[in-house]
C-alpha positions in Angstrom: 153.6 96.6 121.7 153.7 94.5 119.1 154.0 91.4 121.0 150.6 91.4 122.2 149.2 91.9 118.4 146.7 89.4 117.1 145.9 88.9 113.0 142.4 88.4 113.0 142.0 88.4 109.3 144.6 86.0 108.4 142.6 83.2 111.2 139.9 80.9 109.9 137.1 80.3 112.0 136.7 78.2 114.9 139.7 78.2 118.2 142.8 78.9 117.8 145.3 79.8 120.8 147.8 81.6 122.1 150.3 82.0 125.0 151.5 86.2 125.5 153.9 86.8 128.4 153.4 89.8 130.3 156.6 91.1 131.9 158.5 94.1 133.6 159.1 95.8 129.9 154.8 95.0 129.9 154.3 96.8 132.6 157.3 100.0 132.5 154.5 100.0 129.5 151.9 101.3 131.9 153.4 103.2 135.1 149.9 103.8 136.3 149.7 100.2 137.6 151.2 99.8 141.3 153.1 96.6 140.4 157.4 96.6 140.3 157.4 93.9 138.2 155.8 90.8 137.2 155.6 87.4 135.4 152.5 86.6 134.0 151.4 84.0 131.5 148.2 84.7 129.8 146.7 81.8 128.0 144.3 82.9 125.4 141.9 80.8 123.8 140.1 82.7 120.2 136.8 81.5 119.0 136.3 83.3 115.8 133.0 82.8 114.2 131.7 84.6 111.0 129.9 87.9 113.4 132.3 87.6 116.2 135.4 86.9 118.0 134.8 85.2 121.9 138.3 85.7 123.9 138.9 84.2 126.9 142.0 84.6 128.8 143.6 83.1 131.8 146.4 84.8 133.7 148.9 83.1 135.8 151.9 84.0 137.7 152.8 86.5 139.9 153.1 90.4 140.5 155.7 92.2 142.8 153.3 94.3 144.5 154.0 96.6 148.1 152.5 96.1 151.2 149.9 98.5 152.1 150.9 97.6 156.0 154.4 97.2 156.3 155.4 98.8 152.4 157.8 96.1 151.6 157.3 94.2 148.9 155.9 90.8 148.1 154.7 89.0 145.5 151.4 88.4 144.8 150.3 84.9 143.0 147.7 85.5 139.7 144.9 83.1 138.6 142.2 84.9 137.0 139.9 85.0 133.8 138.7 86.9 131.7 136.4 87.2 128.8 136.5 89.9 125.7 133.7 89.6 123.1 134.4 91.3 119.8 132.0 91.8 117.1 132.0 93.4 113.9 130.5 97.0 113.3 130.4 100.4 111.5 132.9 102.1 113.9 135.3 100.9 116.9 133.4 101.7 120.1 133.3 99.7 123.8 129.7 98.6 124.2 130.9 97.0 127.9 134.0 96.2 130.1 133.9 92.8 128.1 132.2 93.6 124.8 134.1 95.3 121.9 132.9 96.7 118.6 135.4 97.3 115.9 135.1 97.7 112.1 134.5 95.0 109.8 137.5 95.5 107.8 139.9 95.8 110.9 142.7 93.0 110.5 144.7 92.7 113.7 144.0 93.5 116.9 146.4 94.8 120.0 145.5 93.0 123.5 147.6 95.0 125.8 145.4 97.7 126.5 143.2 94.8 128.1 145.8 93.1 129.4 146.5 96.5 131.1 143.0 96.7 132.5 142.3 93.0 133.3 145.7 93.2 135.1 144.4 96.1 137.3 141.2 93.6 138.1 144.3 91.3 139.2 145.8 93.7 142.0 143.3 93.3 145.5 142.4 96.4 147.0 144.0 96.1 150.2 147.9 94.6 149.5 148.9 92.5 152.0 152.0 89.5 152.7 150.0 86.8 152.8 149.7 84.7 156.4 151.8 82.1 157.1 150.3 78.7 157.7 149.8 79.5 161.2 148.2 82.5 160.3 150.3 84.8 161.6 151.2 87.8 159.4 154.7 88.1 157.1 155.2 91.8 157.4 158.0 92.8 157.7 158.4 92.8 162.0 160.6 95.9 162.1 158.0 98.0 160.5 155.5 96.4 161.9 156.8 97.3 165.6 157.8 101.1 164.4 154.0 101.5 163.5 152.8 100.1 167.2 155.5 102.7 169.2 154.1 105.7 167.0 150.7 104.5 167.5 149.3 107.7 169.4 147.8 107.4 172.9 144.9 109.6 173.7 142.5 109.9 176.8 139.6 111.2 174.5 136.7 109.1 175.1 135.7 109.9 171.7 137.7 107.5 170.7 137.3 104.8 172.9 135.2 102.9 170.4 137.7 102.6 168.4 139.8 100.9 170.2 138.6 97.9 170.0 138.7 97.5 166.3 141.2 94.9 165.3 143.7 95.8 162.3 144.5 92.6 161.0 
């Protein structure tokens, strides 16, 4: 993944910036994340100062993602940021989800694990088409229909609080 491969060493200090694109050969990368395919910008701003490195990174675009409700897919618009801190030690170790220690004499250093993980943070936890502007649901109406028919009636009254939850 070289793509995603900063030289630390070579940079002076103060900001310097870059622009990776995250994309479907990103993310065949890492089949443990639920997304088909994606484009995503990340727009990375470096702060490197003479003890540390301050990251900041801003995705943006969008992830083809399934619908938990009606499993077609949609995609799913990205805005998010995210901060890495990266300081200079004995030995590489993770001190926090957004603090990093790595050797002094290290001289590049690969984002695309984090991009992995802060892609994850991305993804919501229940996947749904977004509503239209009347907000109505975008399911797919087929499906959507197939799931009410093989909904299964039952006379239990154990149940009959449960009825009156609303799935939206």
């Amino acid at each position: 993944m070289l793509d995603y491969i900063i030289p630390i060493a070579g940079l002076g200090l103060g900001k310097h910036q870059f622009v990776f694109e995250i994309d479907s050969a990103f993310l065949k990368q890492f089949p443990a994340l639920e997304i088909e395919e994606g484009q995503v910008s990340v727009e990375t701003e470096m702060v490197k100062e003479s003890n540390l490195i301050d990251f900041s990174f801003r995705f943006i675009g969008r992830l083809l993602l399934p619908c938990d409700r009606c499993l077609e897919y949609f995609y799913y618009p990205v805005d998010q940021t995210f901060r890495l801190i990266v300081k200079y030690g004995e030995t590489r170790e993770e001190i926090s989800d957004e603090i990093l220690v790595i050797p002094a004499n290290e001289s590049r250093l690969d984002l695309s694990q984090y991009f992995y993980e802060f892609l994850n943070l991305t993804i919501p936890f229940k996947k749904e088409h977004p509503l239209d502007e009347n907000g109505n649901s975008t399911c797919n109406k087929e499906m959507e229909e197939k799931l009410k028919s093989m909904t299964i009636k039952s006379d239990d009254s154990r149940w009959d609080a449960l009825k009156n939850i609303e799935l939206d």
